[in-house]
C-alpha positions as CSV (number, residue, x, y, z in Angstrom):
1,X,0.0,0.0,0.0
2,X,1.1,3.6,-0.9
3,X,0.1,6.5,1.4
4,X,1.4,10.5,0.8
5,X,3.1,11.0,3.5
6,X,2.6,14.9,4.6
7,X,3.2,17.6,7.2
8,X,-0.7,15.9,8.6
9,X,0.7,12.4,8.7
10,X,0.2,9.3,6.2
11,X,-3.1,9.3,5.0
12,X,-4.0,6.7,1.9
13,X,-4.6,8.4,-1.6
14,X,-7.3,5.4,-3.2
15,X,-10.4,3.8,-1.5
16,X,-8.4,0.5,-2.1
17,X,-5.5,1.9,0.1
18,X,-8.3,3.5,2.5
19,X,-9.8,0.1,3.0
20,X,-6.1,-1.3,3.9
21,X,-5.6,1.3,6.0
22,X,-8.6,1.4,7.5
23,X,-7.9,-2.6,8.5
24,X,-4.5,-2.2,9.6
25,X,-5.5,0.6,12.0
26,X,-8.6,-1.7,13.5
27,X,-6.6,-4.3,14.1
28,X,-4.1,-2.0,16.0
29,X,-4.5,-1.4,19.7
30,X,-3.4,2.5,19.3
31,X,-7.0,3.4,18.3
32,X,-9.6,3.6,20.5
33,X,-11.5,0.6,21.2
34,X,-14.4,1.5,20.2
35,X,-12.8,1.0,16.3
36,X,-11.0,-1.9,17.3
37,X,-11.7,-4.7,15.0
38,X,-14.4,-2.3,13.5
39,X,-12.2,-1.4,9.9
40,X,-15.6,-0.1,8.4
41,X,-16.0,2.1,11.3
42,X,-12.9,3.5,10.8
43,X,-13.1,4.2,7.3
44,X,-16.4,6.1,7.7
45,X,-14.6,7.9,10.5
46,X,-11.4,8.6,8.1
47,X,-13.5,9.7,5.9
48,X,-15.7,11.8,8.1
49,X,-12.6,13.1,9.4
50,X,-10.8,14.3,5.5
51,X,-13.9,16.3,5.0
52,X,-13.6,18.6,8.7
53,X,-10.2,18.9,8.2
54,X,-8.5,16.1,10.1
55,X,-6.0,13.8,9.5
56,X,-7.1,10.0,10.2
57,X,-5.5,9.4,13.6
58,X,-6.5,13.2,14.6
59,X,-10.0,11.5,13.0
60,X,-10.3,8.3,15.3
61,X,-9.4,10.3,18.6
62,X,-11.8,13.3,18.5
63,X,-14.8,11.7,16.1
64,X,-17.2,9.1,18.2
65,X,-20.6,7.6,17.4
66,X,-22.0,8.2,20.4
67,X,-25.5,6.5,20.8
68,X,-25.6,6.4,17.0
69,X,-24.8,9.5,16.4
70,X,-21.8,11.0,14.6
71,X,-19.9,13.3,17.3
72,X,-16.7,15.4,17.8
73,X,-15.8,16.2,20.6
74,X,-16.1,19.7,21.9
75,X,-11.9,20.6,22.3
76,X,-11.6,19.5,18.8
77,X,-14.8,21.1,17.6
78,X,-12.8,24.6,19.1
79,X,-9.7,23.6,17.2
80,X,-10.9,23.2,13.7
81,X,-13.2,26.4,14.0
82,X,-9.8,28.1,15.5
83,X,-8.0,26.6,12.3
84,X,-10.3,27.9,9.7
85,X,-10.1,31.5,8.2
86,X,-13.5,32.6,8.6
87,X,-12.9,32.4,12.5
88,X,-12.1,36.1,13.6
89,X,-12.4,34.8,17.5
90,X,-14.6,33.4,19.9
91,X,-14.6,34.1,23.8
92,X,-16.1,32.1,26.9
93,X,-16.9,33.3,29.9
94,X,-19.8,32.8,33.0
95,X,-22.0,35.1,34.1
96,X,-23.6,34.9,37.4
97,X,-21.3,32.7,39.3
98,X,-21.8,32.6,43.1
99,X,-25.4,32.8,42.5
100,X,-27.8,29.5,42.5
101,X,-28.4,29.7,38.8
102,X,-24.8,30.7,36.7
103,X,-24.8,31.2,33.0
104,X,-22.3,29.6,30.7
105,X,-21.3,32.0,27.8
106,X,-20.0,31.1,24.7
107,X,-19.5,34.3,21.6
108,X,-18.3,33.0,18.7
109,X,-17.1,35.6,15.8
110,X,-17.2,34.7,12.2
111,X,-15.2,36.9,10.1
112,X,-18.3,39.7,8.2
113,X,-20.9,38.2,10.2
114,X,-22.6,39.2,13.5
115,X,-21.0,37.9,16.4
116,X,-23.0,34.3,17.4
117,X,-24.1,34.0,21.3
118,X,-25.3,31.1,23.2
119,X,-25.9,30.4,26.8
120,X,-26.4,27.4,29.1
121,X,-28.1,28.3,32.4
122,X,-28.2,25.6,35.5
123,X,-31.7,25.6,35.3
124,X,-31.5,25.0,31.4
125,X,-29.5,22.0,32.8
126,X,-32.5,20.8,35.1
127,X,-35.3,21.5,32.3
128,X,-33.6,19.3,30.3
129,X,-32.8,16.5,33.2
130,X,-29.2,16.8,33.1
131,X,-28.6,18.4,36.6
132,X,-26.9,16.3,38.8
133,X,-27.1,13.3,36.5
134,X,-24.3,10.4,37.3
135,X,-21.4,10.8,35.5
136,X,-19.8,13.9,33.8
137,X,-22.6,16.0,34.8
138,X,-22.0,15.1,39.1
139,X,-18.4,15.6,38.7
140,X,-17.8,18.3,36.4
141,X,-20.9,20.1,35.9
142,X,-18.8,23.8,35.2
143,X,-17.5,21.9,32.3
144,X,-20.5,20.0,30.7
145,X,-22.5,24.0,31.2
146,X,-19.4,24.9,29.1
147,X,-19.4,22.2,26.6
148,X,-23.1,22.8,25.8
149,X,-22.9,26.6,25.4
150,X,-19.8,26.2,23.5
151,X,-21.4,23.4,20.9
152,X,-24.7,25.8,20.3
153,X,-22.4,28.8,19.2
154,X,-19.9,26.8,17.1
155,X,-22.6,25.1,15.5
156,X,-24.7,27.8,14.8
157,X,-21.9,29.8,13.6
158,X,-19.5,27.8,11.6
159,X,-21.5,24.9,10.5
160,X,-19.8,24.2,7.3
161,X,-16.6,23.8,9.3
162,X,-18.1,21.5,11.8
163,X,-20.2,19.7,8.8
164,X,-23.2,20.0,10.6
165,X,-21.7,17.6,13.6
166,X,-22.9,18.1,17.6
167,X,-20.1,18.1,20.2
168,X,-19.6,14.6,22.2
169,X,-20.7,16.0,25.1
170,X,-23.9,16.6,24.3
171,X,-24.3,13.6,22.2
172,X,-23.8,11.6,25.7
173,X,-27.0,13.3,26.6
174,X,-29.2,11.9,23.6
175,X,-31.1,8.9,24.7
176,X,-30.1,6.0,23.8
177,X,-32.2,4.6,21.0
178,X,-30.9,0.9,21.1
179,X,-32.1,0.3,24.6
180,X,-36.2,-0.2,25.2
181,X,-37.9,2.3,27.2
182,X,-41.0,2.3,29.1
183,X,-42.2,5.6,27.1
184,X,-40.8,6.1,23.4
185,X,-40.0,9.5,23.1
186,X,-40.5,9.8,19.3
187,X,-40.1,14.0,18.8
188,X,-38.2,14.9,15.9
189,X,-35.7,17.2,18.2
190,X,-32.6,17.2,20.1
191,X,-34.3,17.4,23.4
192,X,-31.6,19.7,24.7
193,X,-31.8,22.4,21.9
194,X,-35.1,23.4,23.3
195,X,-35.3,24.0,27.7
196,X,-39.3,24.2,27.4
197,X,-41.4,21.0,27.4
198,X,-41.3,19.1,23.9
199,X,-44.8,19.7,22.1
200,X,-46.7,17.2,19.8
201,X,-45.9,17.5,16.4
202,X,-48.8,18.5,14.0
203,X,-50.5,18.9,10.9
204,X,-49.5,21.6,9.3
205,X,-46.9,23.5,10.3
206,X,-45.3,21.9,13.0
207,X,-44.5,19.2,10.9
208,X,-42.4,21.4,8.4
209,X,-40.3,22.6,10.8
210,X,-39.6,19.5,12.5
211,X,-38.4,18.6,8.8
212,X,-37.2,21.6,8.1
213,X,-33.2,21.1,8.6
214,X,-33.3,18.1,6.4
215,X,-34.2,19.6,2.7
216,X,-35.0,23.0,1.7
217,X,-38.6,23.6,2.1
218,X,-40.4,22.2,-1.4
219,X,-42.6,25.5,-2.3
220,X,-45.0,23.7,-4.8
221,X,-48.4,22.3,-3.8
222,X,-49.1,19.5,-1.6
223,X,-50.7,17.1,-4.0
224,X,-51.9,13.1,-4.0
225,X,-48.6,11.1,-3.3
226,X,-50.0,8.7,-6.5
227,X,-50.2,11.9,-8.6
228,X,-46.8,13.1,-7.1
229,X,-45.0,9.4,-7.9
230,X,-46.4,9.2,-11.2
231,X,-45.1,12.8,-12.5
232,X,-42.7,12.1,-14.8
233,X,-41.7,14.7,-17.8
234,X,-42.7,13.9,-21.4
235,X,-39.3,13.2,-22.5
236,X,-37.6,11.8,-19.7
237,X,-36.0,8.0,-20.6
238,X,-37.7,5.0,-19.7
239,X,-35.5,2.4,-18.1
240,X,-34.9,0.8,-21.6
241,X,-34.1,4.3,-23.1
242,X,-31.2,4.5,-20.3
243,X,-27.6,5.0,-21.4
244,X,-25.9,1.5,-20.2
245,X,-24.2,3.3,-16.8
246,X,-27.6,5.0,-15.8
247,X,-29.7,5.5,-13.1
248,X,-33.6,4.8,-12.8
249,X,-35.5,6.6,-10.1
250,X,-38.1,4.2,-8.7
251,X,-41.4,4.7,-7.5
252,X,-42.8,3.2,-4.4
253,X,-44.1,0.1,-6.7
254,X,-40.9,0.0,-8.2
255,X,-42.1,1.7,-11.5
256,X,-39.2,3.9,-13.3
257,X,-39.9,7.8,-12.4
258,X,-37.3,9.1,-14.2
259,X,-33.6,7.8,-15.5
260,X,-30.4,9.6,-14.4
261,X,-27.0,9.3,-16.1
262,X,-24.8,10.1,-12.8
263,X,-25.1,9.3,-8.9
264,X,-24.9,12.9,-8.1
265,X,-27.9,13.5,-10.1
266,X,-30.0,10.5,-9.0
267,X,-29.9,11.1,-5.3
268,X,-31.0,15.5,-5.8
269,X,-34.0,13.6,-7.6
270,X,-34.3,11.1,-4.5
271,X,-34.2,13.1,-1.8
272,X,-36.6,15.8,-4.0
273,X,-39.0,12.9,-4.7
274,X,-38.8,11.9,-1.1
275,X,-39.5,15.3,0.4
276,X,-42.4,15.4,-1.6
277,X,-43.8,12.4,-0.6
278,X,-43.4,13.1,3.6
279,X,-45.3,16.3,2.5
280,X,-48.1,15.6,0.9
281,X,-50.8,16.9,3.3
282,X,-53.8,15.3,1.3
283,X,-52.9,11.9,2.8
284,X,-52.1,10.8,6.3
285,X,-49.4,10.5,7.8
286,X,-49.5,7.1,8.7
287,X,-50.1,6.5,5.2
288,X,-46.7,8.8,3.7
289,X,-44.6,6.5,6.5
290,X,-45.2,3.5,4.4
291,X,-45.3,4.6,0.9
292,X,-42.2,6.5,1.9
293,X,-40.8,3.1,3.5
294,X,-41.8,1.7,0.0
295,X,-39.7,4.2,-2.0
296,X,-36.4,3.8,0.2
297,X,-37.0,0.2,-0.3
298,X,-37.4,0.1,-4.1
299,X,-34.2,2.3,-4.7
300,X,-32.2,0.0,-2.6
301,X,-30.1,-1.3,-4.9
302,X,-28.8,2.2,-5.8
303,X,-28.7,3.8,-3.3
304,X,-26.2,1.0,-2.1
305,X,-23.8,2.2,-4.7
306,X,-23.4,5.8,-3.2
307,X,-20.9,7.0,-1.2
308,X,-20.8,5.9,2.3
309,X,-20.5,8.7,3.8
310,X,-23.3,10.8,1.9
311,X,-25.8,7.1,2.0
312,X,-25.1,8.0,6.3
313,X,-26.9,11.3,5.1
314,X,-29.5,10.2,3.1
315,X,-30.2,7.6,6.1
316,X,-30.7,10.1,8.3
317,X,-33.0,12.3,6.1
318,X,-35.1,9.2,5.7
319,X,-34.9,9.1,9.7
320,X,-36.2,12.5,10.3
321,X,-38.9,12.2,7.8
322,X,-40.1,9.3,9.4
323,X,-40.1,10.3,12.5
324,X,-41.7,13.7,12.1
325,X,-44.8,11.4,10.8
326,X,-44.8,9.8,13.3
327,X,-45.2,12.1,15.8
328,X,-47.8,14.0,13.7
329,X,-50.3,10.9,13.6
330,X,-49.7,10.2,17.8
């Protein structure tokens, strides 16, 4: 295997020599063990790591799927904004200590923009039930107020250098969706971006916003999901009509919608298509959960043959679609 070798380490050059590397590092134990004999882990985390900036070992120490979520955590989050030119500064501070409720500050400054502010209060901690919960939160509390205040602001102010990514820290306070719970709590949020009770989710506004972070708002009329599937341009190329290396988009019953001659081009149409379908207010929403279910099924095969990294995405579109129905029919 042949790496480049530069002033950020070896890093491999070919997705063959990323796979190698990718096994040789799992099978190391240098790398934390939560990649240990995990080599597709890695590479995703590689991977995840070349597009923020970081060189793969800077990658596997700072980047952690933390109760399936992609995290970084928050020292590294400061770094890589601290790194990039569009950083003028940012400053962190409390307010109110000594009293029974002290504010963590966090002003982040991007270069030609208004300075970004955030604050995390104790009693934002206890609205959210992270006040004197075991573990980080008992022992370092100042910290974890810091932590939070700090990932608001550097999110909200550089998120094309973060990629959109939440800090560790406050990833360890997402629930953990792999173990059962007595009550399912299904809302379409990040419980701790919000310090005032969750609300239900409904028809029709609430809904958009709870999608609204996933694709830019589709401004056409909400029509029949069967009308919307079955739209499909005069002269657009049947599936016999496609060159031999394209792409058919396929409807829910696995009819061709349209044909696509590159990836790039057949996922825009796939996540348009699936927008559409999740808004379509003249059905229920019950009823959009499974036709969407249907579509993601039907275009299985191809979406398998995008990038790992951007399928992760598309997942998690499809994730917050379903789940915003599903908190609009409870």
């Amino acid at each position: 295997m042949q790496v480049s070798n530069t002033n950020r380490g070896f890093a491999p050059t070919t997705l063959a020599e990323a796979v190698q590397f990718s096994e040789m590092l799992a099978s190391s134990s240098m790398v934390p063990k939560a990649y240990q004999g995990k080599p597709q882990d890695v590479l995703v985390c590689v991977q995840w790591g070349y597009e923020m900036g970081l060189a793969p070992m800077q990658a596997l120490q700072n980047i952690a799927i933390i109760n399936g979520k992609p995290s970084v955590y928050g020292d590294a989050a400061m770094a890589l904004v601290q790194a990039s030119a569009v950083c003028e500064d940012v400053e962190e501070f409390f307010e109110g200590e000594g009293t029974v409720n002290p504010v963590a500050v966090c002003v982040a400054k991007r270069k030609g923009r208004k300075p970004v502010t955030a604050k995390f209060s104790v009693e934002d901690a206890k609205r959210a039930g992270l006040w004197g919960k075991q573990g980080p939160w008992s022992a370092y509390p100042k910290r974890m107020m810091q932590m939070r205040a700090r990932g608001f602001a550097l999110r909200d102010a550089f998120p094309d250098v973060l990629k959109g990514m939440i800090t560790a820290e406050e990833a360890q306070d997402y629930p953990d969706e792999a173990k059962p719970s007595a009550v399912k709590d299904i809302t379409p949020r990040n419980p701790l971006d919000v310090v005032a009770p969750p609300q239900t989710v409904n028809e029709p506004m609430q809904i958009e916003e709870a999608m609204a972070d996933t694709v830019e708002p589709d401004v056409r009329d909400n029509s029949e999901v069967v009308a919307i599937e079955t739209e499909v341009v005069a002269d657009a190329p049947q599936p016999n009509e496609l060159v031999a290396d394209g792409f058919a988009l396929l409807s829910s019953s696995g009819e061709s919608i349209s044909g696509h001659a590159g990836l790039e081009e057949w996922q825009d149409a796939y996540e348009d298509m699936a927008d559409r379908i999740a808004r379509a207010g003249k059905r229920e929403p019950r009823e959009r959960m499974t036709i969407l279910k249907e579509f993601k099924r039907a275009n299985e095969e191809t979406l398998a043959k995008v990038d790992t990294v951007k399928r992760v995405r598309h997942t998690a579109a499809y994730s917050k679609r379903i789940k915003a129905l599903g908190a609009a029919q409870a």
